[in-house]
C-alpha positions as CSV (number, residue, x, y, z in Angstrom):
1,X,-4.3,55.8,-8.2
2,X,-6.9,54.1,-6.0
3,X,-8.4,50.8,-7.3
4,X,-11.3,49.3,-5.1
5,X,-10.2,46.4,-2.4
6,X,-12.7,43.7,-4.0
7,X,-10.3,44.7,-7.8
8,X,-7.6,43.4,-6.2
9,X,-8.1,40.0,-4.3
10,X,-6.1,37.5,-5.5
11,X,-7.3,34.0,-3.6
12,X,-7.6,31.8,-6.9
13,X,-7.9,28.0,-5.0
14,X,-6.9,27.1,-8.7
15,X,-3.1,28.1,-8.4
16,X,-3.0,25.7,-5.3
17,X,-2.3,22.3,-6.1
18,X,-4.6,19.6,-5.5
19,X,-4.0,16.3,-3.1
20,X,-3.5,13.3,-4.8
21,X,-5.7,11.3,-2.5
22,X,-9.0,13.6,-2.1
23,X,-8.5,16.4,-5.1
24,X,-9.1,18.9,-3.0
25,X,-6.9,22.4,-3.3
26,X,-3.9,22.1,-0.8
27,X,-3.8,24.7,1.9
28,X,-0.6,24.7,4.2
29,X,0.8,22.3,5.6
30,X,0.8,19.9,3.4
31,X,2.7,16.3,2.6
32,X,5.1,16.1,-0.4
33,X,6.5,12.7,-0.4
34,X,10.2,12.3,-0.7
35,X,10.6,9.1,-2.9
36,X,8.0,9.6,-5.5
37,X,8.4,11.8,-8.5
38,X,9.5,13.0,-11.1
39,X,6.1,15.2,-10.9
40,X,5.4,15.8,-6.7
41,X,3.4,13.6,-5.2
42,X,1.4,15.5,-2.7
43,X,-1.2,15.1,0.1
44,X,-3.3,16.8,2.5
45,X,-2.8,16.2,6.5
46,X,-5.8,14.3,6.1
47,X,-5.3,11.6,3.2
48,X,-1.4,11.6,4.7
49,X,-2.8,10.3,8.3
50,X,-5.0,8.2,6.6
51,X,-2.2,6.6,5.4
52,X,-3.7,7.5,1.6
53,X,-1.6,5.2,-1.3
54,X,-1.5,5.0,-5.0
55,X,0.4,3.1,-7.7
56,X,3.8,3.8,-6.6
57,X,3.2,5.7,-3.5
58,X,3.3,3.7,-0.3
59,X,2.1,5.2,2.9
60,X,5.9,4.4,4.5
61,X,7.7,6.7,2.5
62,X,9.9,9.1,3.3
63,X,7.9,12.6,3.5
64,X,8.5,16.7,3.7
65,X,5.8,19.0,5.3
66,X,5.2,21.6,3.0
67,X,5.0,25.4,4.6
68,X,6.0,28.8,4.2
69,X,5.0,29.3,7.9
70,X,8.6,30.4,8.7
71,X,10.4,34.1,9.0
72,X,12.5,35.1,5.8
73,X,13.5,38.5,6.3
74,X,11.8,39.7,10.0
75,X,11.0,37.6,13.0
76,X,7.5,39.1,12.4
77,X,6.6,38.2,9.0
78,X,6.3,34.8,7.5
79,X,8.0,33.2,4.0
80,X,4.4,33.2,2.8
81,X,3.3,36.6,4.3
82,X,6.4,37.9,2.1
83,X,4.8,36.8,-1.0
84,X,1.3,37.7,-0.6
85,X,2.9,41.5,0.3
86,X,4.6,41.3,-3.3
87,X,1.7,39.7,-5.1
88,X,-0.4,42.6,-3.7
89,X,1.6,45.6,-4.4
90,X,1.9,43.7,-8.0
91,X,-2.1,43.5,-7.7
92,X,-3.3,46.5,-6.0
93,X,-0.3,49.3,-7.2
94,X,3.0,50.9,-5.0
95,X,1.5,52.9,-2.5
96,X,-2.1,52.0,-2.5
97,X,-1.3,50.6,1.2
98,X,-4.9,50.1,2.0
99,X,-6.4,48.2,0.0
100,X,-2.4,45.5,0.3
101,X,-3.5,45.1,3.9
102,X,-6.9,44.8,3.1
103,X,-5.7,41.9,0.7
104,X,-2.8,40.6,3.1
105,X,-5.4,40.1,5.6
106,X,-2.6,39.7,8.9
107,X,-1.1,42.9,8.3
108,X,-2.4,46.5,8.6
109,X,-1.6,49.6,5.9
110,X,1.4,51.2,8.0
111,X,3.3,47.5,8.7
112,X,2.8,46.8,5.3
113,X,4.0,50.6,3.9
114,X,6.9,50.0,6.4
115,X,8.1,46.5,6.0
116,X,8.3,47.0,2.0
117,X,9.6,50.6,2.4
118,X,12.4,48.7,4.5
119,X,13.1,45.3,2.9
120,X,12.3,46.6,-0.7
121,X,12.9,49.7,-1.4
122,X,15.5,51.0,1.2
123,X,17.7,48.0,1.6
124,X,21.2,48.5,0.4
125,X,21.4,44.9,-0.6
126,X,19.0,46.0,-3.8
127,X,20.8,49.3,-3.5
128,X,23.1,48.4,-6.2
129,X,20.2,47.2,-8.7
130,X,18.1,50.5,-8.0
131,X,21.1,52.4,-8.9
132,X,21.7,50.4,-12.4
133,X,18.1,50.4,-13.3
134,X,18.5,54.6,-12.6
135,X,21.8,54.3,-14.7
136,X,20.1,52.4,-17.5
137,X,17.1,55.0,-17.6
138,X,19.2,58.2,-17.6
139,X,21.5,56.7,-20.4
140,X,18.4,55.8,-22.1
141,X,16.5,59.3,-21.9
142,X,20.0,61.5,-21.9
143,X,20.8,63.5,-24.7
144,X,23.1,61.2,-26.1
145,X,21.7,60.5,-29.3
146,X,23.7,59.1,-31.9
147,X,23.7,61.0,-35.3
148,X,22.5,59.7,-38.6
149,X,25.1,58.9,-40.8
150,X,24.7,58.1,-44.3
151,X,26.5,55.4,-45.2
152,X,27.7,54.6,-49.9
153,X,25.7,51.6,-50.5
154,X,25.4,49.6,-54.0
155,X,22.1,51.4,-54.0
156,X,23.0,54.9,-54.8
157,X,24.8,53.6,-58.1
158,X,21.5,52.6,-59.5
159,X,20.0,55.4,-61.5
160,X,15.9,55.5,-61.5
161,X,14.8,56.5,-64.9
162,X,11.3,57.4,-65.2
């Protein structure tokens, strides 16, 4: 099944979180600070080298930069690349490797056919899932049906008199 590229796109700003300082939508990197929470405190560069502070938050805290700009499973694809592959296969169907690259963006059809192929479908680390999910369906559809068996319940005493 085909579905058109435009069906697919999935580049809500509103799933990013927005920076405490300016409300914009955060786009990586971005400033998560270390010492405030419970609920992440976070910033964009440009409120965090403006030194940007609020209520508890003081521009000298301890801070983490926020990025998924670093290889997971291949030198050549990124922690974040990784996802959007997944979210588009999700979004646009298994093997409609078009219109994934066309959503990726920084990957073409065949690297994106070939690095899922690899790390997704053909790796024998989920080898031993594949083959219980295949297990669990066989079972499931086999002819192994369990017979009906009527069991003496209190109900069969009672006599219906009409």
């Amino acid at each position: 099944m085909r579905m058109d590229a435009d069906l697919c796109l999935s580049d809500d700003p509103s799933d990013k979180p927005p920076c405490r300082g300016c409300s914009s939508n955060l786009v990586e990197p971005y400033i998560k600070c270390a010492e405030c929470g419970p609920s992440p405190f976070l910033l964009c560069l440009q409120c965090f080298t403006r030194g940007f502070e609020f209520k508890k938050h003081e521009s000298n805290h301890k801070y983490e930069i926020m990025t998924s700009d670093f290889p997971v499973l291949e030198p050549s694809w990124t922690a974040q690349e990784e996802m959007a592959l997944l979210e588009a296969v999700m979004d646009c169907g298994f093997g409609n490797w078009q219109d994934v690259a066309y959503q990726m963006r920084t990957k073409n059809k065949e690297e994106c056919e070939a690095h899922y192929m690899k790390n997704f479908i053909n790796n024998p680390l989920f080898s031993s899932t594949l083959l219980n999910l295949r297990q669990i369906e066989e079972a499931r559809t086999a002819d192994t049906a369990i017979p009906f068996k009527r069991h003496q319940s209190h109900f069969s005493e009672i006599k219906l008199s009409t």
